[in-house]
C-alpha positions as CSV (number, residue, x, y, z in Angstrom):
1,X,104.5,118.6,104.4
2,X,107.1,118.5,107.2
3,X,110.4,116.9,107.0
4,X,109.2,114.7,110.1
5,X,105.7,114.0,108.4
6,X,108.4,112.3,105.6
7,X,110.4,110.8,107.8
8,X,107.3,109.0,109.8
9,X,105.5,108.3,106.1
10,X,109.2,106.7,105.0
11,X,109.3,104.4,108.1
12,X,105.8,103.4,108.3
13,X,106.3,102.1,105.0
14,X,109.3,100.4,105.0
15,X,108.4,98.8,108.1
16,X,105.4,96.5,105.4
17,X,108.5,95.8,103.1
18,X,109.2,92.3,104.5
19,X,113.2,93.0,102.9
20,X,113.5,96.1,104.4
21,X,112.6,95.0,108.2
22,X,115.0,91.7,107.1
23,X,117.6,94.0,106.6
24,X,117.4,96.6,109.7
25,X,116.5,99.6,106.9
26,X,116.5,102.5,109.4
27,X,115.4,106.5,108.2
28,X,118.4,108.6,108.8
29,X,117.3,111.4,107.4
30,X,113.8,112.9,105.3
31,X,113.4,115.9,103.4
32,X,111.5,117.3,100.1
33,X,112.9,115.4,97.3
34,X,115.6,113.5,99.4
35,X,116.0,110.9,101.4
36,X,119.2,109.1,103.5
37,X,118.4,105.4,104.6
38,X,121.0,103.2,106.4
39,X,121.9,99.3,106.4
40,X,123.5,98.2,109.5
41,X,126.0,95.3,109.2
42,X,124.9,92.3,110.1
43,X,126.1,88.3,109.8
44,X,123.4,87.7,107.7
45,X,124.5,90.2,105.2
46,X,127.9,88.9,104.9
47,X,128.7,88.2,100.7
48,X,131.9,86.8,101.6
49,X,133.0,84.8,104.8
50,X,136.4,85.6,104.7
51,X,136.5,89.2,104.2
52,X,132.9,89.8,106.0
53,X,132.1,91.9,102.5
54,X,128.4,92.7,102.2
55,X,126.6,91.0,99.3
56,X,125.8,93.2,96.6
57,X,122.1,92.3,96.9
58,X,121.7,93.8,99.9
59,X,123.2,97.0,98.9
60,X,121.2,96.9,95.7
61,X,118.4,95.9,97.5
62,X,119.5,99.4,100.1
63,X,119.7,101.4,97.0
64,X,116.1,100.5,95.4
65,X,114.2,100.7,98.3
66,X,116.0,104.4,98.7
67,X,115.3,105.4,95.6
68,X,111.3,104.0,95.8
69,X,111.1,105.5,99.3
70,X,112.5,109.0,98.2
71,X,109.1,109.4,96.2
72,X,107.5,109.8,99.1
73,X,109.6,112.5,100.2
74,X,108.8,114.3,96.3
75,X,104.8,114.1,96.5
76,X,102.2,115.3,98.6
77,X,99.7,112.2,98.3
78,X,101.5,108.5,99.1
79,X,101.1,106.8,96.0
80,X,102.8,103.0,95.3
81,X,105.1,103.7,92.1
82,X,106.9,100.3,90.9
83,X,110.4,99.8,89.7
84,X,110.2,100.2,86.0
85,X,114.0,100.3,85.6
86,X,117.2,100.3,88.1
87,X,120.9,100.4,87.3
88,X,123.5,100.0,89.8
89,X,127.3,100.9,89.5
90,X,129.2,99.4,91.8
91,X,132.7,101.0,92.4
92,X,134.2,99.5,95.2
93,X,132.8,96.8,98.2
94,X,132.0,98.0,101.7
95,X,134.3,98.2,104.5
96,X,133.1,95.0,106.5
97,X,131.5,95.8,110.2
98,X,130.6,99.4,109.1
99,X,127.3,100.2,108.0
100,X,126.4,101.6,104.4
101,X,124.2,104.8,103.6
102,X,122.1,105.2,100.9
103,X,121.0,108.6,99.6
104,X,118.6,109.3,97.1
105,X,116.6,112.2,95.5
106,X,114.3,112.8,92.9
107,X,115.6,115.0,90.0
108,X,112.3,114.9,87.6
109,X,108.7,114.6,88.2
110,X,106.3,113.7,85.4
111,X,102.6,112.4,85.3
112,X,103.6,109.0,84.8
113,X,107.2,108.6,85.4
114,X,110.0,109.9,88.5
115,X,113.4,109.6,88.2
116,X,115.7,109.1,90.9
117,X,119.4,108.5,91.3
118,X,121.5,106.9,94.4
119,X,124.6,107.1,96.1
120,X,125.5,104.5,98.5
121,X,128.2,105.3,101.0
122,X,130.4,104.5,104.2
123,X,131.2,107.1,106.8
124,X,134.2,107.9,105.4
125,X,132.4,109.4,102.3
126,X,133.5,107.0,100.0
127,X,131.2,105.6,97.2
128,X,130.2,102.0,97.2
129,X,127.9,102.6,94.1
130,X,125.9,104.6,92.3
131,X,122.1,104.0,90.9
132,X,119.4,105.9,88.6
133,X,115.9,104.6,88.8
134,X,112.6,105.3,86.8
135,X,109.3,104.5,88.8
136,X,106.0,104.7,87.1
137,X,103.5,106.5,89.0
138,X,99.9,104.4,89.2
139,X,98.3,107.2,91.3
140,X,96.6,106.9,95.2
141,X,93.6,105.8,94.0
142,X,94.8,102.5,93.4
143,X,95.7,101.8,96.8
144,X,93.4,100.9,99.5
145,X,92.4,103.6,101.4
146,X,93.2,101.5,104.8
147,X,96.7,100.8,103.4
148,X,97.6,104.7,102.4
149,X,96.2,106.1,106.1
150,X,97.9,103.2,107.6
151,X,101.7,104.8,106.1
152,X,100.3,108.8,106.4
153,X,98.2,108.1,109.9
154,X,95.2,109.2,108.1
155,X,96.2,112.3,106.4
156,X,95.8,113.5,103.2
């Protein structure tokens, strides 16, 4: 699979995750086993009026949809694979007015379980928090057929 097969899979579905369209989730950048999504800044995102600091459930909200998405950069077939566990670090808030990057990869594939971990970052490299995930894999079969060619455009 091409990096731009990834990147169209990776927006196709984010754009049926009702958050992710909320947010403005956007596909910087797609390749095999990693993936870069970014969160624009926005008003409605704004944790704290007076300082214009992002909530923290948007960028955890960035990081797990990241980390979910990422799978489909790691597997040939789209499959759903559910949250079974997320940890978020935070280390610092985001600069307000800027927008935050998320970047995720998978670092082990099993039969029933990937593992992911997160960074999520500012331009200036800095990092707003850190996240490992575990998604259990149900398989494609338990997806409509309609739904999984309507994120891979009918292949595979």
């Amino acid at each position: 699979m091409t990096d731009a097969i990834r990147r169209d899979r990776v927006s196709r579905f984010i754009a049926t995750l009702n958050q992710a369209r909320e947010l403005g989730l956007t596909v910087e950048e797609a390749a095999e086993g990693t993936l870069t999504l970014c969160l624009p800044y926005s008003e409605q995102i704004i944790g704290d009026p007076e300082t214009g600091v992002i909530h923290g459930g948007a960028i955890t909200t960035l990081m797990d949809t990241t980390s979910g998405c990422v799978i489909i950069c790691a597997l040939d077939d789209f499959e759903l694979c559910p949250t079974l566990d997320l940890r978020v670090d935070y280390m610092r808030p985001a600069e307000p007015n800027k927008p935050v990057y998320a970047r995720a990869e998978t670092y082990r594939v099993t039969r029933n379980i990937i593992f992911t971990r997160c960074e999520a970052y500012q331009e200036e490299g800095e990092t707003i928090a850190n996240c490992v995930a575990t998604f259990m894999r149900i398989g494609k079969e338990a997806l409509p057929k309609s739904y999984r060619d309507s994120i891979t455009g009918g292949e595979a």
